[in-house]
Structures are given as structure tokens and as C-alpha cells.
C-alpha positions in Angstrom: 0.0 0.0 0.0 3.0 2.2 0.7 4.4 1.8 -3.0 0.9 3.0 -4.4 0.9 6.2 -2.0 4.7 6.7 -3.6 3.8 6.6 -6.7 1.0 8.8 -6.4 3.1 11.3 -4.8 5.9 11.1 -7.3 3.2 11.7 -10.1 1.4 14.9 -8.4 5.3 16.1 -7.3 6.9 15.2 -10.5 4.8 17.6 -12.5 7.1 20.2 -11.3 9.1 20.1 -14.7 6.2 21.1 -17.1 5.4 23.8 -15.1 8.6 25.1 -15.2 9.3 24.9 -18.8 6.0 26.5 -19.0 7.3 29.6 -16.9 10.4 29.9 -19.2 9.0 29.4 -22.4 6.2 32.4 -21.1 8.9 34.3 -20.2 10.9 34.2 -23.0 7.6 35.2 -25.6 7.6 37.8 -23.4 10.9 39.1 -23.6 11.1 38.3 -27.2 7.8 40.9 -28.1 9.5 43.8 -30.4 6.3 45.0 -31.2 5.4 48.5 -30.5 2.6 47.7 -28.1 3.5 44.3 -26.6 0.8 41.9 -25.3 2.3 41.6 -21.4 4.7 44.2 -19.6 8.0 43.4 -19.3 7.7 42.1 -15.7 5.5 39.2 -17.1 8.6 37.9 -18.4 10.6 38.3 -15.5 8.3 36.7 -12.9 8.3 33.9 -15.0 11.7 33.3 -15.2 11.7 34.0 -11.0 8.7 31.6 -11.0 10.6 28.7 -12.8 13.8 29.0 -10.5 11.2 28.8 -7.6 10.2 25.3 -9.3 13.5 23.6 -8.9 12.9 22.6 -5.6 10.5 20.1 -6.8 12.9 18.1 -7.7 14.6 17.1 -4.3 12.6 15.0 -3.0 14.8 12.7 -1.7 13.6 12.0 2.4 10.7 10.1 3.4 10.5 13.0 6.3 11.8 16.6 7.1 11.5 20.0 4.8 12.8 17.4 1.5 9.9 14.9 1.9 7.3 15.0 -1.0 4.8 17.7 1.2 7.6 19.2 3.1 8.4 23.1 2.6 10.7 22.7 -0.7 9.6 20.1 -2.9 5.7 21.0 -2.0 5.1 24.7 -0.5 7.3 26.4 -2.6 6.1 25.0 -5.4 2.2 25.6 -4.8 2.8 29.3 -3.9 4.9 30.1 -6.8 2.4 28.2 -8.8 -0.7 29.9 -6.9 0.4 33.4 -7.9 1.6 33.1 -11.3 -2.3 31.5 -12.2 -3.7 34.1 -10.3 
């Protein structure tokens, strides 16, 4: 029963790569509008690029317990409020 609850938890966790070549790819559009009204303001481009260095700590979940388990602060908090406010 323990392997399933990993598993689920390394799927919901794991997503954290999408969303953070989602961020840069936003980020870069942004920054790459020459046109003489551009869609988003420049600081569109550079939350997104703060958003998906915020994302990286997704990827250390490496304890079972502590601030590195799969809800702990980094690999889960972090994450969700970075995510929270750039879909707001």
C-alpha cells in the first residue's frame, strides 16, 4: 500500500518540470515581443523566469520526512505558492 501512495506522490510532485518549462517558455515570448505595443509588460517575463527557479525545488525529494519529503516546505510549499500566484 506504501508503493501506491509513492507513486501517487511522485506523479502529483513530479509535474514540477512542465510547469517550469511552462514559466520559461512564457517568459521568454515575453521578452522576445519587439512590437510597438506588446501583449504583457516586461515584468511578465521576469516573474516567470523568478517563478521557474522557484520550481526547482520540486525536484529534491529525496527524504521520506523533514522539509525534503514530497509535502515538506521545498519540494511542496514552494512550489504551490509560486504556482498559486503566477495562475492568479
Amino acid at each position: 500500500m506504501a508503493l501506491l501512495n509513492d507513486a501517487a506522490w511522485l506523479s502529483f510532485i513530479g509535474a514540477f518540470a512542465p510547469a517550469m518549462m511552462q514559466s520559461l517558455v512564457i517568459g521568454i515570448a515575453v521578452i522576445g515581443d519587439h512590437s510597438e505595443r506588446p501583449v504583457f509588460p516586461r515584468w511578465v517575463a521576469y516573474f516567470n523566469f523568478w517563478a521557474a527557479l522557484l520550481f526547482i525545488p520540486a525536484g529534491s525529494c529525496s527524504s521520506p520526512r523533514g522539509p525534503f519529503a514530497w509535502n515538506g516546505i521545498f519540494p511542496f510549499w514552494i512550489p504551490a505558492a509560486v504556482f498559486g500566484g503566477c495562475s492568479s
